[in-house]
Every structure is written in C-alpha cells, then in structure tokens.
C-alpha positions, 0 to 999 in steps of 0.5 A: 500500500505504501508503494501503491500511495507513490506511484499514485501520487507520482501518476498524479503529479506526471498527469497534472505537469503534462495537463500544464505542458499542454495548456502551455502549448494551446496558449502558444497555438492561439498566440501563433493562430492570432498573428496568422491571421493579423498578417492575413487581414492586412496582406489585402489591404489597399491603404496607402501604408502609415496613412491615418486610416492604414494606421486606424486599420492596424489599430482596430486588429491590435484592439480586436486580437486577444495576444497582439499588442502592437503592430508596426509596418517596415518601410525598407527595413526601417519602421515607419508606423505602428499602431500606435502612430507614425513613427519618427525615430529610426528603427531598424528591422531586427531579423528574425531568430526563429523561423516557424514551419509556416513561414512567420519569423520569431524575433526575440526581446523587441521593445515596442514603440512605446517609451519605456515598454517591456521586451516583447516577442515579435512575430513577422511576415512581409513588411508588418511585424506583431509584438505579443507578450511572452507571458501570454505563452505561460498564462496557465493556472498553476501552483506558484512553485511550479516552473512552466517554460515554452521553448522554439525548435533551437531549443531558446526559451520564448517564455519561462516562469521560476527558475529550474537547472538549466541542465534539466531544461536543456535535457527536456527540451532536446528529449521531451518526455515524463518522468520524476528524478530524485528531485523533480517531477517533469513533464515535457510536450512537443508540437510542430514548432514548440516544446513546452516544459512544466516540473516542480520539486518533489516536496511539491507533491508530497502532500499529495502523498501524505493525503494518499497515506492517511487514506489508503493504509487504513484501507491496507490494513483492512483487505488484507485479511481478503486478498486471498477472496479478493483475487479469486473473486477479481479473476472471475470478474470481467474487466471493465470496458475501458480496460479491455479497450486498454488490453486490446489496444495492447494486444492488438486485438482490432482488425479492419473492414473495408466497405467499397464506395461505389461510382453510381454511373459505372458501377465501378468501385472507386475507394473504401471506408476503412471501419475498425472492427474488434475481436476478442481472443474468445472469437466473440466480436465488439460491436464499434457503437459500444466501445467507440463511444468509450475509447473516445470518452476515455482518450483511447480514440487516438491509439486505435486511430494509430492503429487505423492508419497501421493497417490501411498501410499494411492492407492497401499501401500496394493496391493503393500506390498501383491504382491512383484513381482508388482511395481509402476514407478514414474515420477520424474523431473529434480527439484527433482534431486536436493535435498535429499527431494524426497529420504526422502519422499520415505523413509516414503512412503516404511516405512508406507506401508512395501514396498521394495525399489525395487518395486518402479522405479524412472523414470527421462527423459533425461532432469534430467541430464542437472546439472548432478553433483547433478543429479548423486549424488541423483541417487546413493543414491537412487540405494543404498537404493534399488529404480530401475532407468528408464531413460525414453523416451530415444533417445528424449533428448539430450547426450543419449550415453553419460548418459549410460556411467554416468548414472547407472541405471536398465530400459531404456524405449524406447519412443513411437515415435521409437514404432510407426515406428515398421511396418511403413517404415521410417528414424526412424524404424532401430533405435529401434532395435539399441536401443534393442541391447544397451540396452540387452548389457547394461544387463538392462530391456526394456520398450516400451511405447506407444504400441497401435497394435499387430504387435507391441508387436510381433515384441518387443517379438521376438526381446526380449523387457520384457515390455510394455505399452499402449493401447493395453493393457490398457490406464491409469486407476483411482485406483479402475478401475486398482485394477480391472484390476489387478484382471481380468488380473492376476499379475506374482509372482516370481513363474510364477502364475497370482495371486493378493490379493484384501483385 
C-alpha cells in the first residue's frame, strides 16, 4: 500500500505537469493562430501604408486580437508606423531568430514603440511585424512553485516562469518526455514548432502523498485479511470496458473492414471506408457503437486511430500506390482534431507506401467541430498537404449550415437515415434532395451511405449523387475478401477502364 500511495501520487503529479505542458502549448497555438491571421487581414489591404486610416486599420486588429499588442509596418527595413502612430525615430528591422514551419519569423526581446515598454516577442511576415507578450505563452493556472517554460525548435526559451537547472531544461527540451528524478517531477510536450516544459520539486507533491497515506493504509490494513477472496473473486470478474479497450489496444486485438464506395454511373468501385472492427481472443466480436463511444470518452480514440492508419498501410499501401484513381476514407474523431499527431502519422503512412495525399479522405462527423478553433486549424493543414475532407453523416449533428460556411472541405456524405426515406413517404424524404442541391452548389462530391435497394441508387443517379455505399453493393469486407472484390468488380482509372493490379 505504501508503494501503491507513490506511484499514485507520482501518476498524479506526471498527469497534472503534462495537463500544464499542454495548456502551455494551446496558449502558444492561439498566440501563433492570432498573428496568422493579423498578417492575413492586412496582406489585402489597399491603404496607402502609415496613412491615418492604414494606421486606424492596424489599430482596430491590435484592439480586436486577444495576444497582439502592437503592430508596426517596415518601410525598407526601417519602421515607419505602428499602431500606435507614425513613427519618427529610426528603427531598424531586427531579423528574425526563429523561423516557424509556416513561414512567420520569431524575433526575440523587441521593445515596442512605446517609451519605456517591456521586451516583447515579435512575430513577422512581409513588411508588418506583431509584438505579443511572452507571458501570454505561460498564462496557465498553476501552483506558484511550479516552473512552466515554452521553448522554439533551437531549443531558446520564448517564455519561462521560476527558475529550474538549466541542465534539466536543456535535457527536456532536446528529449521531451515524463518522468520524476530524485528531485523533480517533469513533464515535457512537443508540437510542430514548440516544446513546452512544466516540473516542480518533489516536496511539491508530497502532500499529495501524505493525503494518499492517511487514506489508503487504513484501507491496507483492512483487505488484507481478503486478498486471498479478493483475487479469486477479481479473476472471475470481467474487466471493465475501458480496460479491455486498454488490453486490446495492447494486444492488438482490432482488425479492419473495408466497405467499397461505389461510382453510381459505372458501377465501378472507386475507394473504401476503412471501419475498425474488434475481436476478442474468445472469437466473440465488439460491436464499434459500444466501445467507440468509450475509447473516445476515455482518450483511447487516438491509439486505435494509430492503429487505423497501421493497417490501411499494411492492407492497401500496394493496391493503393498501383491504382491512383482508388482511395481509402478514414474515420477520424473529434480527439484527433486536436493535435498535429494524426497529420504526422499520415505523413509516414503516404511516405512508406508512395501514396498521394489525395487518395486518402479524412472523414470527421459533425461532432469534430464542437472546439472548432483547433478543429479548423488541423483541417487546413491537412487540405494543404493534399488529404480530401468528408464531413460525414451530415444533417445528424448539430450547426450543419453553419460548418459549410467554416468548414472547407471536398465530400459531404449524406447519412443513411435521409437514404432510407428515398421511396418511403415521410417528414424526412424532401430533405435529401435539399441536401443534393447544397451540396452540387457547394461544387463538392456526394456520398450516400447506407444504400441497401435499387430504387435507391436510381433515384441518387438521376438526381446526380457520384457515390455510394452499402449493401447493395457490398457490406464491409476483411482485406483479402475486398482485394477480391476489387478484382471481380473492376476499379475506374482516370481513363474510364475497370482495371486493378493484384501483385
């Protein structure tokens, strides 16, 4: 029980440090985003530069952006205004420390036009410059003795609080990692172009141990006398779910399926929507609709879609590097929305096995945008490197107009629910036809899923839907039964024929 008390309060302490360490990144993300987007609201502008209302314009971003505090406009390397006014004195352009992988330079301990104003840290791009406090960077709740710090890829520090060996900091920041050593606890998180750092001392979380103590050894003393029933009765017991997603994630206990998306003119099969299937040791298969909701609910969501991505690579990296007109549809969640990793693993999926960003479709329900601001920054990124986005069951979810005005992407898939009312007389079955409409005025694909009867596929080919699945066609097949599928209903090539390598 005493071992038990440490390694919870440890568990703890590296829980809490890593919850900061990635509090530190958001704010670095929002910072950054902000500066983006200042540089692209005045990359258009027409106004004569340093003209009261070019100046007026920078003005109202400063006072509408949360991080930005000034801006200021370089005239040939010399700043010629900021928002504050027209700047008289000479001031030179100071290059740039740090470049991020989009493009904006980072320019450490710039004094801002303001007589007397602290170092700040400048962001560039073109002729403007933005200067943002670095403490904006660390602004985490925190317990005072905790040590935050946010470091650029050469390893400087844009912002730090306390202070902490610079051994030890220099050591996180080549190798983020967790961890405790005999006198920290530590806890450090890399994204793209930042590593952020959070530790505090041991005595820190002792009284997180002595709490655990004053609870747990009582209770030590008391089931001791049980262990012995206890342990038979646990083994007779099954794990709860979350565990069990836990055990097969280690054990890698899930499999894929492929259902084959449809050209409605041709019949010819033009991709597949990976689905995740679950099989037990027993043999006994887990249905997706229980233990998806739960591994999204407990943060498994993200290694089953490391686990995704590893078996569409070892499925169908050949068939997809040899046949470019064919592409793979991969469900991502809400959680994979959140950070760059998802990108970083379709990076080596399509670099191993030479497939073109392309034939991969990145199908996120509407569920994905409930935290929309870091949804639609990783939305970009994947459109920029060549990835197509499905918006997937649409009209079930919630803001549906509201995320095709926000949202870019190159499918819509139309839920089944809407499908089945093709034919059938209900509220719902004008709705399709809406959403067909929208979606050919939007210029983006339409996929219907859920396709089960002929009258529905006719009806979807004359009023002009593209593709189509379900079990009309075919339901979701192990790999080497979809090969074969492919084989015998013949994959459409750019040129319009049915062909298919099977080496």
């Amino acid at each position: 029980m005493l071992w038990i008390t440490w390694s919870l309060a440890v568990s703890d302490e590296k829980a809490l440090l890593t919850t900061i360490a990635e509090r530190v990144l958001t704010r670095a993300n929002r910072a950054t985003g902000d500066a983006q987007r200042t540089f692209e609201a005045l990359a258009d502008t027409r106004l004569a530069p340093c003209s009261p209302a070019h100046i007026e314009q920078m003005r109202q971003l400063v006072f509408n952006t949360r991080s930005v505090e000034e801006i200021g406009f370089f005239d040939n390397g010399r700043l010629a205004c900021t928002s504050w006014g027209v700047i008289e004195k000479p001031i030179l352009f100071k290059p740039p420390d740090f470049t991020t992988s989009k493009g904006l330079g980072i320019t450490l301990n710039v004094h801002p036009a303001l007589p007397g104003g602290a170092a700040k840290l400048a962001f560039s791009s073109g002729n403007y410059n933005v200067l943002i406090d670095p403490v904006r960077f660390i602004d985490v709740v925190a317990e005072p003795q905790v040590f935050m710090g946010l470091t650029m890829a050469d390893g400087r520090f844009i912002a730090r609080s306390n202070e902490a060996p610079d051994e030890l900091i220099e050591s996180l920041s080549r190798t983020p990692r967790v961890g405790v050593d005999r006198e920290f606890a530590f806890s450090a998180v890399r994204v793209a172009d930042w590593t952020a750092i959070a530790l505090e001392r041991r005595p820190g979380f002792f009284s997180s141990l002595r709490r655990e103590q004053l609870i747990l050894l009582p209770i030590g003393l008391l089931i001791a006398g049980l262990m012995v029933s206890m342990v038979v009765w646990q083994s007779r017991q099954r794990l709860s779910l979350r565990s069990e997603i836990a055990t097969a994630i280690r054990n890698r206990e899930f499999e894929m399926h492929y259902q084959p998306i449809i050209d409605v003119a041709t019949g010819h099969c033009v991709g597949a929507e990976a689905l995740v299937r679950w099989r037990r040791p027993d043999g006994s298969w887990v249905r997706p609709d229980l233990f998806i909701p739960v591994a999204e609910d407990t943060g498994l969501i993200g290694d089953i879609t490391a686990i995704v991505i590893e078996h569409v690579g070892r499925d169908l990296g050949t068939i997809l590097a040899r046949n470019p007109s064919l592409h793979v549809a991969i469900n991502l969640a809400p959680a994979d929305l959140k950070t760059d990793i998802v990108l970083t693993r379709l990076d080596a999926l399509t670099a191993r096995h030479a497939i073109a960003p392309a034939q991969v479709w990145l199908e996120v329900t509407e569920r994905g945008f409930i935290d929309y601001g870091a949804a639609r920054d990783i939305i970009a990124e994947a459109r920029a490197k060549g990835y197509r986005l499905s918006i997937d069951d649409f009209g079930t979810g919630y803001s549906s107009l509201t995320h095709l005005q926000q949202i870019a992407f190159d499918a819509l898939k139309i839920d089944k629910s809407f499908v089945d009312t093709i034919g059938v007389p209900s509220a719902k079955s004008a709705v399709i036809f809406h959403i067909i409409e929208m979606a050919k005025a939007l210029g983006v694909s339409i996929i219907a899923e859920g396709v089960e009867h002929q009258v529905q596929a006719d009806y979807l080919r004359a009023n002009g839907v593209g593709l189509a699945q379900g079990w009309l066609y075919a339901r979701a097949l192990p790999p080497e039964e979809f090969v074969s599928y492919l084989a015998d209903i013949g994959v459409a090539t750019p040129a319009g024929d049915a062909t298919i390598n099977n080496t």
